[in-house]
C-alpha positions in Angstrom: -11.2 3.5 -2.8 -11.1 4.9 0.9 -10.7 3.0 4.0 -13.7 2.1 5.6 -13.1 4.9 8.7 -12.1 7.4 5.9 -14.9 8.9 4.7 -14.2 12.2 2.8 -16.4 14.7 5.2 -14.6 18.2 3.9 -13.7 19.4 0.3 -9.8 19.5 2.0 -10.7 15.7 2.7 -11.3 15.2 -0.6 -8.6 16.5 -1.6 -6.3 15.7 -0.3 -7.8 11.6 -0.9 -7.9 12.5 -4.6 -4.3 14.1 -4.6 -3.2 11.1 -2.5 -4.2 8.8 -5.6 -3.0 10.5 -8.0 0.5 9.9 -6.7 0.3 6.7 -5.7 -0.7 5.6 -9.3 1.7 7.4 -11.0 -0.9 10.6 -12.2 1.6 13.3 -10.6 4.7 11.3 -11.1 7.3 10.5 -8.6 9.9 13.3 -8.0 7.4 15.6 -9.4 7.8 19.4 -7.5 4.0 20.1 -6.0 2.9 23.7 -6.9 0.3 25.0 -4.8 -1.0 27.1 -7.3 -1.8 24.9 -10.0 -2.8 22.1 -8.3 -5.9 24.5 -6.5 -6.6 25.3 -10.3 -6.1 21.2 -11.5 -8.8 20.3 -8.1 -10.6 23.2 -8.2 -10.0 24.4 -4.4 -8.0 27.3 -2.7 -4.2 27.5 -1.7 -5.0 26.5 1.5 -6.7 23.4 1.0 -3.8 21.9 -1.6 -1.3 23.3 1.5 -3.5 21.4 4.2 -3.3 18.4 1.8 0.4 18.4 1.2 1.1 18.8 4.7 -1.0 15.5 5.4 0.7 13.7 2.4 4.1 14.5 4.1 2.8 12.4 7.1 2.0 9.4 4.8 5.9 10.0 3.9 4.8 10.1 -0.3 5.7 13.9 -0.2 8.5 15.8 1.0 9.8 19.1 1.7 12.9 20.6 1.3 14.6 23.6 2.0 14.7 26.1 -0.7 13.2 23.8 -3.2 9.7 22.9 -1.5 7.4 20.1 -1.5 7.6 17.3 -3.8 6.8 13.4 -4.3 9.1 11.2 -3.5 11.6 9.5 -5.9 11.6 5.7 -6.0 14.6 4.5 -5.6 16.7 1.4 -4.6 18.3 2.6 -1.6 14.4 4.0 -0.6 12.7 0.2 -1.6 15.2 -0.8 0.3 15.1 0.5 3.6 11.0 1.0 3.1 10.8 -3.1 2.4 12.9 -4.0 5.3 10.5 -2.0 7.7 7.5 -3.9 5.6 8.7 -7.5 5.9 9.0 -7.1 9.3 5.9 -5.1 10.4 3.6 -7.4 8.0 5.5 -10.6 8.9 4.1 -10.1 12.4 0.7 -8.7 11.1 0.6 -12.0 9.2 1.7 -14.2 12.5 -1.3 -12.0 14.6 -3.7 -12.4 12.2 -3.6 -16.0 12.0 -4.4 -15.8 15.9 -6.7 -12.9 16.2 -8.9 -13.3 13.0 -12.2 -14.3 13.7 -13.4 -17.6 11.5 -15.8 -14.8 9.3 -12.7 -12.5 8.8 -10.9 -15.7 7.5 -14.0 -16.5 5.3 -14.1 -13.2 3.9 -10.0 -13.4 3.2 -10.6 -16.6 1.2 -13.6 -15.4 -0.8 -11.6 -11.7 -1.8 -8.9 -14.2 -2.8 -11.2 -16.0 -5.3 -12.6 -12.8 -6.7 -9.1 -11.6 -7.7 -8.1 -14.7 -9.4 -10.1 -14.0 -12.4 -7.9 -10.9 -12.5 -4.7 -12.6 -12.2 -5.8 -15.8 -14.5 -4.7 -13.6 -17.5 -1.1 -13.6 -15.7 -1.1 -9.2 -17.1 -1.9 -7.6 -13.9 -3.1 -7.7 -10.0 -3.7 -4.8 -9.2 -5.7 -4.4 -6.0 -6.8 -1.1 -4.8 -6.4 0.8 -1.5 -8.5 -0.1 1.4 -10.5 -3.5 2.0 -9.9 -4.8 -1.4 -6.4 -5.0 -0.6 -5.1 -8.4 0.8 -2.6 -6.5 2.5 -4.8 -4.1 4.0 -7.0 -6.9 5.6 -4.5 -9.1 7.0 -3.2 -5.8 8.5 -6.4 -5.2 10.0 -6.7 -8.8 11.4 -3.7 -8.5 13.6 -6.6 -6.5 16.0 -2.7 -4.8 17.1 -4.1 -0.9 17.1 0.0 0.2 17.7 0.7 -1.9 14.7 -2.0 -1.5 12.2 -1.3 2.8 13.1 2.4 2.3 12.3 1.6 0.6 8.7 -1.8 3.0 7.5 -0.4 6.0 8.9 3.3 5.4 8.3 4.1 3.4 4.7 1.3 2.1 3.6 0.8 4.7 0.5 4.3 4.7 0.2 4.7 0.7 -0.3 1.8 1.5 -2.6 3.5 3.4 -4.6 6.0 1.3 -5.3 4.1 -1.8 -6.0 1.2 -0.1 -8.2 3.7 1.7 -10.5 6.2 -1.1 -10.5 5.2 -4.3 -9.1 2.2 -5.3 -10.0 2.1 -6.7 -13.9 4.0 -9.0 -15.6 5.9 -12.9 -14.7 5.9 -12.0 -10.7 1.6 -11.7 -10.9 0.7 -14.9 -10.7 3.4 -16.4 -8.2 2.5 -13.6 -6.1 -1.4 -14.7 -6.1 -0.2 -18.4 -5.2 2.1 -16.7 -2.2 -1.4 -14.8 -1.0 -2.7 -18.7 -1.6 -0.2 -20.0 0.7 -0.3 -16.9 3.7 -4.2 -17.8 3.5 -4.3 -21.4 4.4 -1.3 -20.8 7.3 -3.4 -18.0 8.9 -6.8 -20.4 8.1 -5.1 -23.4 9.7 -4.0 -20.6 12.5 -0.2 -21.3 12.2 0.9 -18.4 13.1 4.9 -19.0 12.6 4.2 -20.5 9.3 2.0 -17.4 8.1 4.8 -14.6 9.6 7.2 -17.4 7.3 5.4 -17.0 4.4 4.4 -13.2 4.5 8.1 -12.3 4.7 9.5 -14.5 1.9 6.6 -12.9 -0.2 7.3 -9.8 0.5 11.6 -10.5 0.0 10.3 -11.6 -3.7 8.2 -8.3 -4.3 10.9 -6.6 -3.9 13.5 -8.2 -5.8 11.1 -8.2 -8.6 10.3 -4.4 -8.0 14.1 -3.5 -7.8 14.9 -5.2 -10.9 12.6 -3.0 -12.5 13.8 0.2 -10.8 17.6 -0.9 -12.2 16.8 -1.7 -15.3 
């Protein structure tokens, strides 16, 4: 899944989407050293496409470079859930409180009904896994602050990161369904436009997502 102004023109944009992917859900593994040479023969592209491609994933922060050692995904860590989630809660706790003002009534329509379509999902209580781009309740509610400074620092800044951490950690077992209900509850505060309510809400569900995903990363 792309985002609806992402449309892979370029075999490097390819690329670089597919590579993107593959780390996010766990295909290259976190930590993993990046080798420019077998990755052009794994995608079937040049050195300077896989290069381009890395560089670009450094900017979504999922890959990162070191001296003497090279590029490589990111570990997930604690201390990096951590300081990543504090930077979420806040940043989507006012995404959440600007959506619930700036969403047109169609936009809160649409919210509601990709709600119900992921409940058959989540009904089995095994997994919610939503993908990137409009599917993703995050993504929209992001979208709906209409804050162009805002929705730039979460897509181009964390966004692949958080989803890194909560495709490969967070998103099966006990904590699926109370997490649908908290989508549930953000929902009706930004469909009843209360705007302090919704920020409330988005917060404490992010707080719980990652005490769930840390327990996992400890364990």
């Amino acid at each position: 899944m792309t985002f609806a102004s992402e449309q892979p023109v370029t075999a490097a944009d390819k690329t670089f989407i597919q590579l993107r992917t593959d780390i996010v859900e766990g295909v290259i593994q976190a930590g993993t050293k990046l080798s420019e040479t077998e990755l052009s023969t794994k995608y079937a592209v040049s050195r300077a496409i896989i290069r381009e491609a890395i560089n670009r994933l450094a900017s979504c922060r999922i890959v990162e470079r070191k001296a003497n050692i090279g590029a490589r995904v990111v570990a997930l860590t604690p201390e990096g859930l951590d300081q990543l989630y504090q930077v979420r809660e806040s940043l989507e706790g006012m995404a959440a409180r600007l959506a619930a003002q700036n969403m047109t009534d169609q936009e809160i329509a649409d919210l509601n009904s990709l709600l119900n379509s992921h409940f058959d999902e989540v009904k089995t209580g095994e997994s919610y896994y939503q993908e990137a781009g409009d599917v993703d309740f995050h993504y929209r509610i992001i979208l709906g602050s209409k804050n162009s400074h805002l929705i730039s620092l979460l897509f181009d800044g964390i966004y692949h990161l958080v989803r890194m951490y909560r495709v490969q950690l967070g998103m099966a077992g006990p904590r699926v369904t109370t997490a649908f209900d908290e989508h549930k509850h953000i929902v009706q505060a930004i469909s009843n436009r209360d705007a302090e309510l919704a920020e409330m809400l988005m917060r404490r569900h992010i707080w719980y997502s990652k005490s769930n995903i840390e327990r996992k990363l400890v364990n």
